[in-house]
C-alpha positions as CSV (number, residue, x, y, z in Angstrom):
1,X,96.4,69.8,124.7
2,X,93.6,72.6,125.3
3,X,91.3,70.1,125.2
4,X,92.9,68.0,127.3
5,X,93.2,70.6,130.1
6,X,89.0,71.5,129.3
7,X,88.4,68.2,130.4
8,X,90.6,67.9,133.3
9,X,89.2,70.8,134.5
10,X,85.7,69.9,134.0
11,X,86.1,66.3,135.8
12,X,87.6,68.2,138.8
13,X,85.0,70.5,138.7
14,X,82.6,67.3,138.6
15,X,84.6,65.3,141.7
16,X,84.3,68.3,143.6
17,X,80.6,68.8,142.9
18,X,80.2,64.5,143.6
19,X,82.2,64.7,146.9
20,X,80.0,67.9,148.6
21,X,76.8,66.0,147.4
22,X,77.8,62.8,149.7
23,X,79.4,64.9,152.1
24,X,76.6,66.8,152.6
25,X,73.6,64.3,151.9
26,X,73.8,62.1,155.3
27,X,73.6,65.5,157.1
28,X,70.0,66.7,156.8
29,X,68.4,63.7,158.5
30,X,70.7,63.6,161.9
31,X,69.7,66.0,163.5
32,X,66.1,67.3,164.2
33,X,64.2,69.4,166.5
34,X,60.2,69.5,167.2
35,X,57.8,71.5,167.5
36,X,58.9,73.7,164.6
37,X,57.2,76.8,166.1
38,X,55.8,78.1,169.0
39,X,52.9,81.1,168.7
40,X,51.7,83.3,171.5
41,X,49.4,86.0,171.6
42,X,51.0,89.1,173.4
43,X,50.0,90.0,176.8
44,X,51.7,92.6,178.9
45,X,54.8,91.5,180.7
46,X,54.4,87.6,179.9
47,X,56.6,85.6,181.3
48,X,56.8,81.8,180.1
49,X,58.3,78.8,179.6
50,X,58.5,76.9,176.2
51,X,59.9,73.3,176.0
52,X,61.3,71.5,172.6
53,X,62.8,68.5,171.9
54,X,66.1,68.0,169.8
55,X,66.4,64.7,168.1
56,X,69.4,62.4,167.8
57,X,67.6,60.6,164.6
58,X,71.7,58.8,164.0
59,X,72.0,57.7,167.2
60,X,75.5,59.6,167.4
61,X,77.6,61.9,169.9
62,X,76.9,65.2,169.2
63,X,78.0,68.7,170.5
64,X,75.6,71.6,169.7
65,X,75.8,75.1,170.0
66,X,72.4,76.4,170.7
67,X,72.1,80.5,170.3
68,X,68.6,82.8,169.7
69,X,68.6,85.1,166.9
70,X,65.2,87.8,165.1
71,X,63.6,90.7,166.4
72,X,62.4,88.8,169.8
73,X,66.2,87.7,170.7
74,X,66.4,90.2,173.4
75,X,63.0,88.5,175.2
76,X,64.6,84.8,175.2
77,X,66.7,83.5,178.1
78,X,68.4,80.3,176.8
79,X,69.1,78.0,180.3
80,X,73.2,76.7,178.3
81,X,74.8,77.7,175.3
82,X,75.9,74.2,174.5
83,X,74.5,71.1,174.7
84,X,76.1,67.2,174.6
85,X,74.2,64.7,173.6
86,X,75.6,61.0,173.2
87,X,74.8,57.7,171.2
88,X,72.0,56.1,173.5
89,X,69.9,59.4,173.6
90,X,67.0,59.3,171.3
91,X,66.0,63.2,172.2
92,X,66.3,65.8,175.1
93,X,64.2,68.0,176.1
94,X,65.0,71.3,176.9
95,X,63.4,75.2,177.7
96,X,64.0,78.7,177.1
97,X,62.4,81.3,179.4
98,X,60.1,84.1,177.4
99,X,60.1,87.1,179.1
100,X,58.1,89.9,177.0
101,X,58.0,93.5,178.0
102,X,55.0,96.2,178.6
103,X,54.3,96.9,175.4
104,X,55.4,96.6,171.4
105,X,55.6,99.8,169.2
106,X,54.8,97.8,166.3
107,X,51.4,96.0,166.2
108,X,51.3,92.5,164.1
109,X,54.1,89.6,164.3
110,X,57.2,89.4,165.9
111,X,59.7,86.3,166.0
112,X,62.6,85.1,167.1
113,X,64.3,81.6,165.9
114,X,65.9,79.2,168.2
115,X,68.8,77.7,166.7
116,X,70.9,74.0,167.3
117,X,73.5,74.1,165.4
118,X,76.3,71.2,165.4
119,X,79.9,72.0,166.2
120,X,83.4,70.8,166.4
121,X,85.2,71.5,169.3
122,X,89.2,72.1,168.6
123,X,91.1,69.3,171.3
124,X,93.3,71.5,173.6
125,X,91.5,74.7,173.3
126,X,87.9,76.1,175.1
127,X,87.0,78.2,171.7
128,X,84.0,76.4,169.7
129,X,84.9,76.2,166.1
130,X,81.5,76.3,163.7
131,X,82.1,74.4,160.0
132,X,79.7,73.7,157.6
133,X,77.8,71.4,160.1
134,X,74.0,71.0,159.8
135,X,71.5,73.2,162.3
136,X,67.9,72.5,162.8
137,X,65.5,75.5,164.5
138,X,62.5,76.3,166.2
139,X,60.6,79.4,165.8
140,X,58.8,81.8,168.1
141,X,55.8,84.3,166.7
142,X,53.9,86.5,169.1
143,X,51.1,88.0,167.6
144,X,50.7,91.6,169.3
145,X,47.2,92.4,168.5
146,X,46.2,95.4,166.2
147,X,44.1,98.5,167.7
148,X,40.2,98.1,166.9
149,X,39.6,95.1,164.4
150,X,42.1,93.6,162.3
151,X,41.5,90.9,159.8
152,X,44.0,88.7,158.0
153,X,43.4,85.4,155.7
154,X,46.1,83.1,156.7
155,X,45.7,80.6,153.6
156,X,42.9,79.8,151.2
157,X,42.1,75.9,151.0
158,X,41.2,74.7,148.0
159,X,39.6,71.1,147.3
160,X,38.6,69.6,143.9
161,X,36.4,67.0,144.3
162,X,36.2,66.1,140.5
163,X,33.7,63.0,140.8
164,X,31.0,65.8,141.8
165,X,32.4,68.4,139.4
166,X,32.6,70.7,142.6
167,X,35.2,73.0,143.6
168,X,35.2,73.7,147.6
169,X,37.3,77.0,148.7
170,X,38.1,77.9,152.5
171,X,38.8,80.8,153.8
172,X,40.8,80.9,157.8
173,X,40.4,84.6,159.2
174,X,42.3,85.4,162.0
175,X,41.6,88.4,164.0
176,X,44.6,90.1,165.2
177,X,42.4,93.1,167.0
178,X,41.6,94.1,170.1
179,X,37.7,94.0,169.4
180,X,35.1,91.4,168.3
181,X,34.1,91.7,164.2
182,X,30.3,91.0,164.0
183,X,30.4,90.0,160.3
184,X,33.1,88.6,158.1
185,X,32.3,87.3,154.7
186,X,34.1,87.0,151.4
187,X,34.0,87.1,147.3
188,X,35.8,84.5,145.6
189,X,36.7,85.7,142.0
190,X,38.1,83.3,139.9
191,X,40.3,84.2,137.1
192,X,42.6,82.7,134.1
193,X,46.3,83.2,134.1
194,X,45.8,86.6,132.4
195,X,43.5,88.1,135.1
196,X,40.5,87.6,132.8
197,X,37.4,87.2,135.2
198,X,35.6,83.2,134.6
199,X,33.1,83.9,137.7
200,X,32.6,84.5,141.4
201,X,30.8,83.0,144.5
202,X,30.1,84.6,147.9
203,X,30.7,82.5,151.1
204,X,28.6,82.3,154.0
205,X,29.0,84.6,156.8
206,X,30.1,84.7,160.6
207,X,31.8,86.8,163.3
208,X,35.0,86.6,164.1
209,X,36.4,87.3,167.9
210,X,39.1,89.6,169.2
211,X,42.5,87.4,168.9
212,X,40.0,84.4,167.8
213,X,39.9,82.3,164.4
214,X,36.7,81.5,161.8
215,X,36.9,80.0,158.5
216,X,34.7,80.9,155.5
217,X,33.7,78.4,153.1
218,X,32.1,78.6,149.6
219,X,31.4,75.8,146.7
220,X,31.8,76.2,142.6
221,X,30.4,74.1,140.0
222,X,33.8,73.1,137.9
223,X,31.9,71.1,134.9
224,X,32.6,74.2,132.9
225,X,35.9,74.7,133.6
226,X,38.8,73.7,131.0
227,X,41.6,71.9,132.4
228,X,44.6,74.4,133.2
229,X,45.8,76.9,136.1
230,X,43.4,79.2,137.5
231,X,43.9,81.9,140.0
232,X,41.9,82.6,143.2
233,X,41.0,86.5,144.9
234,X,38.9,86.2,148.2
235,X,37.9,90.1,149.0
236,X,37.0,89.9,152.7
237,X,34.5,92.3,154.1
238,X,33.9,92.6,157.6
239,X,32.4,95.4,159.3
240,X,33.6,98.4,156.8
241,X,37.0,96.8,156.5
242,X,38.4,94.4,153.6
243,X,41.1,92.2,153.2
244,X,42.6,90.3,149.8
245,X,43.8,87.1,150.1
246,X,45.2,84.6,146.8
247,X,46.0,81.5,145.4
248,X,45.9,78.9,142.3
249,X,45.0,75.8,141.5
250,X,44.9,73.2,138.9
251,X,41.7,71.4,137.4
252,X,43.6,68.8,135.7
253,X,47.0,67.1,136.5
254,X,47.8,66.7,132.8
255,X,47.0,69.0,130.1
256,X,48.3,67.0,126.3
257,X,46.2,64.6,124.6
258,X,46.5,62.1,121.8
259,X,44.6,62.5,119.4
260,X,45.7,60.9,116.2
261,X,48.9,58.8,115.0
262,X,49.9,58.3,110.9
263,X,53.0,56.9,108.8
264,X,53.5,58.1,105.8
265,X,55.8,56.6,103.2
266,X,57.0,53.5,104.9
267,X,58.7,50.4,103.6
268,X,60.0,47.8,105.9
269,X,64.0,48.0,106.5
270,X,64.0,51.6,106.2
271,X,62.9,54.8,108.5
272,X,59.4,55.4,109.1
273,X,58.4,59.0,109.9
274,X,55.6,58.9,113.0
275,X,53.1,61.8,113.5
276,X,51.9,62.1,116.3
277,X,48.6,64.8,116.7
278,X,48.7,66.3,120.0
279,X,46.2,68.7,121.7
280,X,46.9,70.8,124.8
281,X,43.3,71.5,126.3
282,X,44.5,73.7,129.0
283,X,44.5,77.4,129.4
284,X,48.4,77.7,129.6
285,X,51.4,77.7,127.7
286,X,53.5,74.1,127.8
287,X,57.4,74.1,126.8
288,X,59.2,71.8,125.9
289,X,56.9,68.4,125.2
290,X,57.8,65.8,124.1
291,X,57.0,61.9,123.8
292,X,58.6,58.5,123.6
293,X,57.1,55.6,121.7
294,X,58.3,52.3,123.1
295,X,57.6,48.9,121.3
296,X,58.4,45.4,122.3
297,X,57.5,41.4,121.8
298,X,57.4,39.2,124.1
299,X,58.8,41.2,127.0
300,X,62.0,42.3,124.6
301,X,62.3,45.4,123.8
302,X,62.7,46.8,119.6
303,X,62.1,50.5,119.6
304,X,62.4,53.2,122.0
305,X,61.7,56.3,119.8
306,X,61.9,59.9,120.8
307,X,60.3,62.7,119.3
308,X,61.7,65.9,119.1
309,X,60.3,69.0,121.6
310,X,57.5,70.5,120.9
311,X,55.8,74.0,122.5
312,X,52.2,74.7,122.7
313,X,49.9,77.9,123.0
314,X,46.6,77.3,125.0
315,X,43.8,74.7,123.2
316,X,46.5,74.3,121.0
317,X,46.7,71.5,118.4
318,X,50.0,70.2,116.9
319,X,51.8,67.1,115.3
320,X,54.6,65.7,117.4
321,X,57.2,64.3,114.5
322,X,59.6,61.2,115.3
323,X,61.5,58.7,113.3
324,X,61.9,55.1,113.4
325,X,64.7,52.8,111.9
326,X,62.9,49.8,111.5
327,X,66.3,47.9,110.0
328,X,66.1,44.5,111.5
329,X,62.7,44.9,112.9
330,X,60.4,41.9,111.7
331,X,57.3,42.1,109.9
332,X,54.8,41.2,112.8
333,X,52.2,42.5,115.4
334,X,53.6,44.3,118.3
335,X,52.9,46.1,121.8
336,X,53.6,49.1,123.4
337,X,52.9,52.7,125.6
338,X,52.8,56.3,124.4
339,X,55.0,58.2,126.8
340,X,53.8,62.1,127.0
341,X,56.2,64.2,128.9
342,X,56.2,68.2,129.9
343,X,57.8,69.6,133.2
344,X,57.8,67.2,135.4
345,X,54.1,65.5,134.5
346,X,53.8,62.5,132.5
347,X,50.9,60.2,131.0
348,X,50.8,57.0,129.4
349,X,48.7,55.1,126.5
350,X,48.7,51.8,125.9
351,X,50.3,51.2,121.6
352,X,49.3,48.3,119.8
353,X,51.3,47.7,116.2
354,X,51.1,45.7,113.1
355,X,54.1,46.2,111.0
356,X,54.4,44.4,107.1
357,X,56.3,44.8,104.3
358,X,55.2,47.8,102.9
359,X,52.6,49.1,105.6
360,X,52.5,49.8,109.7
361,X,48.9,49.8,111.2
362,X,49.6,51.9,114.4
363,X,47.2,52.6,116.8
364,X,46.6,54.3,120.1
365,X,44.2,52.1,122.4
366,X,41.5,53.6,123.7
367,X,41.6,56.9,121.5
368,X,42.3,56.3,117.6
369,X,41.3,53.7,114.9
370,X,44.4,52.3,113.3
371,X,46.4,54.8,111.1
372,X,47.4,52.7,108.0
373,X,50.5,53.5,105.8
374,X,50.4,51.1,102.5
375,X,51.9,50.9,99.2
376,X,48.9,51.0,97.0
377,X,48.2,47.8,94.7
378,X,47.4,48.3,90.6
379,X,43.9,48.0,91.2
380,X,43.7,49.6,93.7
381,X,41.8,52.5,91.3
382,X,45.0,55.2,91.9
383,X,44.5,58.4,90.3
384,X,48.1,58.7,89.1
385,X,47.7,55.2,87.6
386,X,44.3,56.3,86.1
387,X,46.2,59.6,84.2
388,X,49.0,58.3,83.1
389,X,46.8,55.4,80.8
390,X,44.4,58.6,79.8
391,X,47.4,60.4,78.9
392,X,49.0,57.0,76.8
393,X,45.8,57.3,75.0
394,X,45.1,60.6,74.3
395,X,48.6,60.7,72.9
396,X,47.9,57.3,70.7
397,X,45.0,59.1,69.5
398,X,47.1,62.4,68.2
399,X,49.4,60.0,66.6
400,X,46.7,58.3,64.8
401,X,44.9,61.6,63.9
402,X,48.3,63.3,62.4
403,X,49.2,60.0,60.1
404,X,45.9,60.4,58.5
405,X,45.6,63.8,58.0
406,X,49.2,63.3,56.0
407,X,47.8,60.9,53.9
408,X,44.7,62.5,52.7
409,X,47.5,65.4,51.6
């Protein structure tokens, strides 16, 4: 009976879980809003309009409640509270009224978010009843600029361009001062997951203006780079100030590789053991590997074997182990891929099979020879074969020795 009530419980925990999924899956695409964000530099006493659009994406009637909240609420005048929109409206656009004051204690970025939110409105009553309907918002940053010269690196670009073995980096500088910077140029450091230095470029150089933009760019030659995750620190000097800035990136979208396949101890009917070499030639730690072997002939499918999970260190070589029941599987040539899986990355290798009585020829396409498994044959030259007639021998010989030694007594 307990385990009765376990299960019940768990499949009303399940429905539930099912039901907000669908509930809540149409929602997100309904209702939309554009731009996303609006960005002003500060000025004394601005006073300004800014216009967005709310999308009907479903084509459905709609009630919305729209409401400001952040830092800059007390600076936005929304022209309605709520807003109806019906079936045959694509989008509306509407305005709120920015109104900033003299001045900002606080130099740097200040926001406020616009939100649309949808409601229900209860029939019979003016109060607006807010459920667990979607929202969509636009945001509003004012940048109030810094005294003197302040620098900040919004994002570093990076782009691999892996046919040229070059790495580009770019560095955006905004300056969020009130004066001009002359110079601005930066040192790219690049480093391995453990902070361990690999090298460093300097970018070119340029000036950046008061409130105004620049970008920084610098190249690196990647043909010595092992695959893996590597960070990047840009150290931005300009005129006697500095500024650090990061990121990472990867060299290579997949870090395991094939290296070998063998089957040891096979005979047709039974379960062949598969083992699989793999090497991890990037400078991280992967969890959880596996990979899946599938075979088929002529379109049909006959294996789909799994091997168990497998963690490696860094440049890390080791043997993936699976099993195959090859009861009912035919002596013949077959086809197949070499599914490697980690995260969520996966790679594929073509398979190509040739399975007998007493022997699988496996082989990887592209990367290994075949990997034989086969009974050997009497004259085949076996060394177990070749001791156990030296030991009949020797022994014939002892036998023969002791017999006439007794008879010369």
């Amino acid at each position: 009976m307990k385990i009765i009530k376990v299960l019940l419980k768990m499949k009303i925990k399940l429905f539930a879980v099912i039901a907000m999924i669908l509930l809540l899956a149409p929602l997100s695409y309904s209702l939309g809003v554009t731009p996303g964000r609006t960005t002003l530099n500060f000025e004394p006493n601005l006073e300004t309009d800014v216009k967005f659009k709310v999308l009907n994406n479903e084509h459905k009637n709609l009630s919305l409640a729209i409401y400001a909240r952040g830092i800059l609420k007390d600076y936005v005048e929304l022209p309605f509270e709520e807003l109806e929109m019906n079936p045959d409206e694509d989008s509306k656009e509407i305005y709120y009224k920015v109104k900033l004051p003299n001045e900002f204690e606080e130099p740097g970025l200040h926001e406020a978010e616009i939100l649309i939110r949808e409601v229900t409105i209860a029939k019979g009553e003016k109060e607006i009843v807010i459920g667990t309907m979607q929202e969509v918002i636009t945001q509003l940053h004012v940048y109030v600029p810094y005294p003197g010269k302040y620098v900040i690196v919004t994002k570093i670009g990076i782009v691999e361009r892996k046919a040229e073995n070059e790495i580009l980096f770019f560095i955006p500088l905004v300056n969020f001062g009130e004066e001009d910077v002359q110079s601005a140029k930066a040192e790219i450091i690049l480093e391995d997951m453990y902070k361990n230095t690999i090298a460093s470029v300097q970018t070119d150089e340029k000036p950046v203006s008061a409130k105004g933009r620049a970008e920084l760019s610098a190249s690196f030659n990647s043909s010595k780079l092992s695959a893996g995750i590597y960070r990047i620190v840009a150290k931005v000097n300009y005129d006697g100030f500095t500024t650090i800035a990061e990121n990472s990136f990867y060299t290579s979208d997949f870090l395991l590789i094939p290296l070998d396949i063998s089957i040891r101890d096979f005979t047709l009917g039974e379960i062949a053991r598969l083992n699989l070499l793999i090497e991890n030639v990037g400078n991280i730690d992967i969890k959880d590997a596996y990979s899946l072997m599938l075979f088929d002939k002529k379109g049909e499918s006959i294996a789909n074997i799994k091997s168990m999970p497998v963690d490696f260190k860094p440049f890390e070589k080791k043997e993936m182990l699976s099993y195959w029941d090859t009861q009912g599987i035919k002596a013949d040539e077959y086809t197949g891929k070499l599914i490697l899986k980690y995260e969520d990355k996966t790679d594929e290798k073509m398979l190509r099979a040739s399975v007998g009585k007493n022997f699988i020829k496996a082989e990887i396409i592209g990367i290994t020879g075949y990997a034989i498994q086969e009974e050997p044959s009497p004259s085949s030259g076996s060394p177990v074969l070749f001791l156990t007639i030296l030991l009949v021998i020797a022994n014939a010989g002892w036998f023969v020795f002791y017999k006439m030694s007794r008879r010369k007594k």
